[in-house]
Structure formats: C-alpha cells, structure tokens
TIRO-2110 file (N, C-alpha, C; in Angstrom, 1 decimal):
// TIRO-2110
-123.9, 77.6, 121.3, N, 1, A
-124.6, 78.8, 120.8, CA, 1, A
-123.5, 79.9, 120.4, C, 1, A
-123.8, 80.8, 119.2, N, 2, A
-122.8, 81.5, 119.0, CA, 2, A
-123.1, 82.7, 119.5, C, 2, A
-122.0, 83.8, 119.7, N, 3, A
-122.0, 85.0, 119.8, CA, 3, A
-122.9, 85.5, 119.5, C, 3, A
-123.3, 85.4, 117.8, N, 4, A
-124.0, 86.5, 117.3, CA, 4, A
-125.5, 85.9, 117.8, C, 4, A
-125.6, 84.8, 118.0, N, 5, A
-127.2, 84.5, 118.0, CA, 5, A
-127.5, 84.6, 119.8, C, 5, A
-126.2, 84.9, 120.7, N, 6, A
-126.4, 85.5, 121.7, CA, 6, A
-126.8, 86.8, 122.2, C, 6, A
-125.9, 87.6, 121.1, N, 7, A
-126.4, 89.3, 120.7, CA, 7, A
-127.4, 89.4, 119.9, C, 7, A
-128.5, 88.8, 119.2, N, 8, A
-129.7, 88.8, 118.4, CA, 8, A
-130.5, 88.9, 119.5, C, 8, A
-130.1, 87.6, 120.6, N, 9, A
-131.3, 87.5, 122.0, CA, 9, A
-131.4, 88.6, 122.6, C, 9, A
-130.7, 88.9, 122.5, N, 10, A
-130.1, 90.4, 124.2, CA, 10, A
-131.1, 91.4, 123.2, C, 10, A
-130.8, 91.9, 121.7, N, 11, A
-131.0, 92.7, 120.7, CA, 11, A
-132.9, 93.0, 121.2, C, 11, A
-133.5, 91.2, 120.8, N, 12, A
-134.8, 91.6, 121.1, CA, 12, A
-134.9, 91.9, 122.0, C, 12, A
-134.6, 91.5, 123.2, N, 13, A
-135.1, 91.7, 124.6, CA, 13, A
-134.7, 92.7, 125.3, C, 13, A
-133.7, 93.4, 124.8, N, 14, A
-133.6, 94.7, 124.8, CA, 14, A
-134.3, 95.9, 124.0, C, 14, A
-134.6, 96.0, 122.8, N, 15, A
-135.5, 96.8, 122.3, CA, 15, A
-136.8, 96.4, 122.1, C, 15, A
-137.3, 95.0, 122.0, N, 16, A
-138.6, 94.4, 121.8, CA, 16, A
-139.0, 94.2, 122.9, C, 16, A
-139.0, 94.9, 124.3, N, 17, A
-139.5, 94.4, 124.9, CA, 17, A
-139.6, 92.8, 125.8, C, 17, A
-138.6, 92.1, 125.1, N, 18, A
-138.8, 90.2, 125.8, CA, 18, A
-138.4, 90.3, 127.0, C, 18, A
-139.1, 89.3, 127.4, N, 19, A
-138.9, 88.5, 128.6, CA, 19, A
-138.7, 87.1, 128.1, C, 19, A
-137.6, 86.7, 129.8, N, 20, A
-137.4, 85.5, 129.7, CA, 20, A
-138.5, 84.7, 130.8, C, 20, A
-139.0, 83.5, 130.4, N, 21, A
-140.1, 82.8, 131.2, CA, 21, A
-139.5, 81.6, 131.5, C, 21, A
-140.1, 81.5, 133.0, N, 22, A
-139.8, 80.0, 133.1, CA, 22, A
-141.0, 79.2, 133.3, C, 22, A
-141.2, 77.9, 133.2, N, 23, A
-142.3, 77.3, 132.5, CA, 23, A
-144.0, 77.2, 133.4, C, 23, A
-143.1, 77.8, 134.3, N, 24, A
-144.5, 78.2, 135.4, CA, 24, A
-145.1, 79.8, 134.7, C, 24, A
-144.6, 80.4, 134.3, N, 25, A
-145.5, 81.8, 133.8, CA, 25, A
-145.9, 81.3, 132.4, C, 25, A
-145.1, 80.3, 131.6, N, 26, A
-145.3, 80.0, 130.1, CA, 26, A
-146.9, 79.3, 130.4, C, 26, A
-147.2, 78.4, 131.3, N, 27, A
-147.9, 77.7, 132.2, CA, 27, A
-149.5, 78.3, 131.8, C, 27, A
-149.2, 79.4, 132.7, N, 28, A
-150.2, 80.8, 133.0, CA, 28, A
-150.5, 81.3, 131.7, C, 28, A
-149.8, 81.5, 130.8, N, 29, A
-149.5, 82.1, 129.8, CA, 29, A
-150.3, 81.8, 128.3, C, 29, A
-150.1, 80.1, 128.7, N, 30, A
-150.5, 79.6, 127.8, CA, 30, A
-152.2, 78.9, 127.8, C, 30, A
-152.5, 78.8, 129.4, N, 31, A
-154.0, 78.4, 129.5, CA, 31, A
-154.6, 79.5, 129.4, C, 31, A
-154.0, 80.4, 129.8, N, 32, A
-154.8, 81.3, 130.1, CA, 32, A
-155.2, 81.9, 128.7, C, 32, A
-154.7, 81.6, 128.1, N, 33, A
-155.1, 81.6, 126.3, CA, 33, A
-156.2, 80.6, 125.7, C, 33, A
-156.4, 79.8, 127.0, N, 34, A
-157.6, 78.6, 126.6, CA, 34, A
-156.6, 77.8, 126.0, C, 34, A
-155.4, 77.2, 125.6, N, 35, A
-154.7, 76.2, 124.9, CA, 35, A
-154.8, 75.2, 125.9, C, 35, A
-155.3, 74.1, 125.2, N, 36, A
-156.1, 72.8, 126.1, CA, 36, A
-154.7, 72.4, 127.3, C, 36, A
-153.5, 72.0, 126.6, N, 37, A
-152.6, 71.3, 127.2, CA, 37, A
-151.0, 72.1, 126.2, C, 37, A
-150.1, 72.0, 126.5, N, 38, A
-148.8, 72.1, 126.1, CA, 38, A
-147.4, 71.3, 126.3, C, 38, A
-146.5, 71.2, 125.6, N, 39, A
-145.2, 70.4, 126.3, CA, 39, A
-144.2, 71.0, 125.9, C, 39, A
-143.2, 71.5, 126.7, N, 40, A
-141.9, 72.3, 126.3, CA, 40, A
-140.4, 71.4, 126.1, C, 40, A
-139.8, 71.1, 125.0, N, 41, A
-138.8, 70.5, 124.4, CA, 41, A
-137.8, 71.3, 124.7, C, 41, A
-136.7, 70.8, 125.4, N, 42, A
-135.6, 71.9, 125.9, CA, 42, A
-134.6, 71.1, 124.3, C, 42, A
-134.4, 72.2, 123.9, N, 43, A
-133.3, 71.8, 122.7, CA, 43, A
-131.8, 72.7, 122.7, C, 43, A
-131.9, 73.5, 122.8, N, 44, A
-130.5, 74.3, 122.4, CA, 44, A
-130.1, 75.2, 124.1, C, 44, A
-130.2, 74.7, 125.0, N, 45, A
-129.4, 75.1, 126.1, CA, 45, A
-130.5, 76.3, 126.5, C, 45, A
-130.5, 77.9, 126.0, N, 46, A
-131.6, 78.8, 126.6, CA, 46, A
-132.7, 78.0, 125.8, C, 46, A
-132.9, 77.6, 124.5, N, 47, A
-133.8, 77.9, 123.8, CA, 47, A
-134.2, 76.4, 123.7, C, 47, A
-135.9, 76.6, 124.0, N, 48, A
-137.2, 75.5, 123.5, CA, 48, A
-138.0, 75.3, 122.6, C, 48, A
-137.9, 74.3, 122.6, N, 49, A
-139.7, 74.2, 121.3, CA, 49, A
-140.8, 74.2, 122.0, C, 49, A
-141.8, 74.6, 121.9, N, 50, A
-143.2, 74.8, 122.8, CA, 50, A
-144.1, 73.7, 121.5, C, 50, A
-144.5, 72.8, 122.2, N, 51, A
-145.9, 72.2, 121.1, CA, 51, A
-147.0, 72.5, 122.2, C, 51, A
-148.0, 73.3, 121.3, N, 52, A
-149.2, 73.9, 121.6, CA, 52, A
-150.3, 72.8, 121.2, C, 52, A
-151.6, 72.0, 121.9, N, 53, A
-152.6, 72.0, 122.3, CA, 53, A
-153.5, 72.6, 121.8, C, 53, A
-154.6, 72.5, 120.6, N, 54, A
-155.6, 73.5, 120.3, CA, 54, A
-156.6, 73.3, 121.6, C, 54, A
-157.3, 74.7, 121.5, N, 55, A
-158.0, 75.5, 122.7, CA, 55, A
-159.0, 74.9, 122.4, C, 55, A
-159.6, 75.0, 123.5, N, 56, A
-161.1, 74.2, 123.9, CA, 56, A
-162.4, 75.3, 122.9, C, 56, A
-162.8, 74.8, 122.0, N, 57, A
-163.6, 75.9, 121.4, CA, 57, A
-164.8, 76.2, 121.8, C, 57, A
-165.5, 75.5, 122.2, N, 58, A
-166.8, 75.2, 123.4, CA, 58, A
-166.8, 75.7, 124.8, C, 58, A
-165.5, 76.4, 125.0, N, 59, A
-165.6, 77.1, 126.4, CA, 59, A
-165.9, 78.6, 125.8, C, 59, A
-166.5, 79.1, 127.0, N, 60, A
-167.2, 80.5, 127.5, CA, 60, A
-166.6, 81.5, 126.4, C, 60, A
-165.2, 81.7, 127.0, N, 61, A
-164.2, 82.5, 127.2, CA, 61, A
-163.8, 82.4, 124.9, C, 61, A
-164.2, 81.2, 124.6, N, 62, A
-163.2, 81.0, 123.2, CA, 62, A
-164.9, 81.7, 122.5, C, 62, A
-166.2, 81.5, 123.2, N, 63, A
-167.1, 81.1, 122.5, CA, 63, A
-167.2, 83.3, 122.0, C, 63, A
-167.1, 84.0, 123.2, N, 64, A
-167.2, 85.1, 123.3, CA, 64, A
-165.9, 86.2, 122.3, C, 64, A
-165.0, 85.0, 122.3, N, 65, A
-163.8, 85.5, 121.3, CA, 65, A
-164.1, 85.8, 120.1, C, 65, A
-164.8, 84.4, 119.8, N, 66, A
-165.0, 84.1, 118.1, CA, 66, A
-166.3, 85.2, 118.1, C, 66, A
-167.2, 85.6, 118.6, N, 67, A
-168.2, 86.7, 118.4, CA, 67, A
-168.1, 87.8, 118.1, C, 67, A
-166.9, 88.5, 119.3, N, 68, A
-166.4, 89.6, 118.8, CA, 68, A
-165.6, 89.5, 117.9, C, 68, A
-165.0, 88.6, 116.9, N, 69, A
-164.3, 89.0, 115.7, CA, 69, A
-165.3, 88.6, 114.6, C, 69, A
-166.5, 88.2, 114.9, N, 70, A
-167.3, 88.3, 113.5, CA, 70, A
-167.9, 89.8, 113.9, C, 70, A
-168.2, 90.0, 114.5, N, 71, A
-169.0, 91.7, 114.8, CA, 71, A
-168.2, 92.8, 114.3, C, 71, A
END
C-alpha cells in the first residue's frame, strides 16, 4: 500500500468521521440492516471486499421501511 492511499485513509477518518470495524461490529452492522447473509474478502492487507446478501423483504422491519418511503 502506498503512502498516499495511506494518508487518503487517515484523511477520511479523520475528517469524515470513519471508523475502523472488525467483522464482529460489520456483523451487527450489517444484519441489523436486514442483509440476509454477508462474506468479507480480505484483499489488500487493511482493506476488504464485503459481498452483501439482499435483505429479507417479507420481514417486519423491511415491510414498515418500504411504507414509509411511499408515504
């Protein structure tokens, strides 16, 4: 990884707010979004690929989402 794409990280996560997660909060993070299942691809040493699971659309929680955004 180079310098500059190590000072870009620090850049966000210093003015945007980021956090770094480890895959137990990504975990939380991500059900708790209703995303059925997930798998995290470790590729470049800090940095992963996340493949996302579409959400259960028939639960409670997604049924009450999609309502308030048609209202």
């Amino acid at each position: 990884m180079t310098k500059l794409k190590l000072l870009q990280d620090k850049g966000v996560m210093t003015f945007l707010y980021g956090k770094l997660r480890d895959e137990k909060e990504w975990k939380k993070l991500l059900l708790d979004a209703d995303f059925k299942d997930y798998r995290i691809f470790p590729s470049f040493g800090f940095r992963s690929l996340i493949k996302l699971y579409k959400p259960d659309m028939s639960s409670n929680k997604m049924k009450s989402y999609i309502k308030g955004v048609k209202d």
